[in-house]
C-alpha positions in Angstrom: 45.3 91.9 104.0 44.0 95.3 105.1 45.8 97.8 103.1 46.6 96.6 100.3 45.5 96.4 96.9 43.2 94.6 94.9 45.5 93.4 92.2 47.9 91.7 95.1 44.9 90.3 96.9 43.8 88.2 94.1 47.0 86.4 93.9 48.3 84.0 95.7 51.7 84.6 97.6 53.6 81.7 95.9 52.7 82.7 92.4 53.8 86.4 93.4 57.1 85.2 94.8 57.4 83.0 92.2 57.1 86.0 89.6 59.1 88.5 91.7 62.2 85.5 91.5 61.8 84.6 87.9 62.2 88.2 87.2 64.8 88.5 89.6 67.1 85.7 88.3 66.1 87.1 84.3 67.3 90.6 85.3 70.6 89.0 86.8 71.4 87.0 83.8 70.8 90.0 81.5 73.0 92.1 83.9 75.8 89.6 84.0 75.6 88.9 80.2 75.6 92.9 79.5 78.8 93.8 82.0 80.9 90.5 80.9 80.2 92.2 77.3 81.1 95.7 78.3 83.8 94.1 80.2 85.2 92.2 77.2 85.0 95.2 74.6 85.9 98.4 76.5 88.7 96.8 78.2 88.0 98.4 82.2 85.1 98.1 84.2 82.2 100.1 84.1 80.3 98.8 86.7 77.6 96.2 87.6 74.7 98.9 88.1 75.7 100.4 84.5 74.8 97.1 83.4 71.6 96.3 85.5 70.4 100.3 85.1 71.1 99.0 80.9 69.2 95.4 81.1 66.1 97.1 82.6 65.8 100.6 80.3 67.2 98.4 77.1 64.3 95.6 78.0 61.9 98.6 78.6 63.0 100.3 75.2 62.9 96.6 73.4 59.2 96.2 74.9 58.2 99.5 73.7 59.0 99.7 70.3 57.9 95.6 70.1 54.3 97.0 71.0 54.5 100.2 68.5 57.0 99.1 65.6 57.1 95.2 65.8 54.4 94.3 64.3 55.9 95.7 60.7 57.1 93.0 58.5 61.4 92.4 58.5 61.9 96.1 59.3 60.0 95.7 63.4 62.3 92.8 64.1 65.6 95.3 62.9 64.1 98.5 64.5 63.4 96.3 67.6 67.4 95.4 67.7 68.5 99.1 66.6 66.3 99.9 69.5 67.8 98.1 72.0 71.9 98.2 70.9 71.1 102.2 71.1 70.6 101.7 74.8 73.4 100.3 75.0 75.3 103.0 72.8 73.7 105.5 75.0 75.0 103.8 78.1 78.9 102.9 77.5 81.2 104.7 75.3 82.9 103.7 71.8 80.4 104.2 69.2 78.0 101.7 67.7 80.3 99.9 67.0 81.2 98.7 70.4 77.3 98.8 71.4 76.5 96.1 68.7 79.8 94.0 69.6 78.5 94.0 73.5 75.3 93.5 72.3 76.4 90.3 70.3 78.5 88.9 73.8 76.1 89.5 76.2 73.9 87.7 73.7 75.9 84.7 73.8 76.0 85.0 77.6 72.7 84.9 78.2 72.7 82.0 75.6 75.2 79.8 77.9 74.2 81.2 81.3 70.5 80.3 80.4 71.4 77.1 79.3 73.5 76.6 81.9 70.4 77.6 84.3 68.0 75.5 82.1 70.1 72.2 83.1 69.1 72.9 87.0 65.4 73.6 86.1 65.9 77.4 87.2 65.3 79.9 84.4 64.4 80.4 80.6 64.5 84.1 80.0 66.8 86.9 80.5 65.2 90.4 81.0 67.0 93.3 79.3 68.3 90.4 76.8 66.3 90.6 73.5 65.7 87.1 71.8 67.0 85.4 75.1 
């Protein structure tokens, strides 16, 4: 593999396709989850890359504070959610308010779709999807 880099030539191809389509799949639940919860509260549609452009920043965000704020007792487990219902504040309109109830649905998506997924042997997370 002449070319590329050392990180990729140490692993083998299935366990790289294997992470690329676990991560695929995650990102997808999250996406779906977030938009049928947009969907659902702001009553018109705001668009599927809205919601995959808000599962990856708002896992990114979640993932972030985790590694600087979660570690604190009560309060990094309740900055990490603050954290992660602001991206969604910041990324469809109504307030926090409306963040925090699309939040809460696209939690209980990911909930049923992982379960759903779970059943077939197929996934266990959801990226952008905090406690998923």
């Amino acid at each position: 593999m002449a070319g590329t880099l050392p990180v990729l030539q140490a692993l083998p191809a299935e366990s790289l396709v294997s992470g690329v389509l676990v991560f695929l799949v995650s990102l997808l639940v999250g996406t779906v989850a977030i938009a049928f919860g947009a969907q659902l509260l702001i009553d018109r549609d705001m668009g599927f890359l809205r919601a995959a452009v808000t599962a990856l920043i708002g896992a990114f965000v979640y993932s972030l504070v985790g590694v600087f704020l979660g570690w604190i007792p009560l309060l990094g487990p309740i900055l990490l959610l603050v954290a992660w219902v602001g991206v969604i504040n910041w990324q469809y309109p109504g307030g926090w308010g409306t963040a925090l109830g699309i939040a809460f649905v696209a939690w209980l998506v990911a909930v049923a779709l992982l379960y759903g997924l779970a059943l077939l042997d197929i996934a266990t997370d959801a990226f952008g999807i905090p406690g998923v």
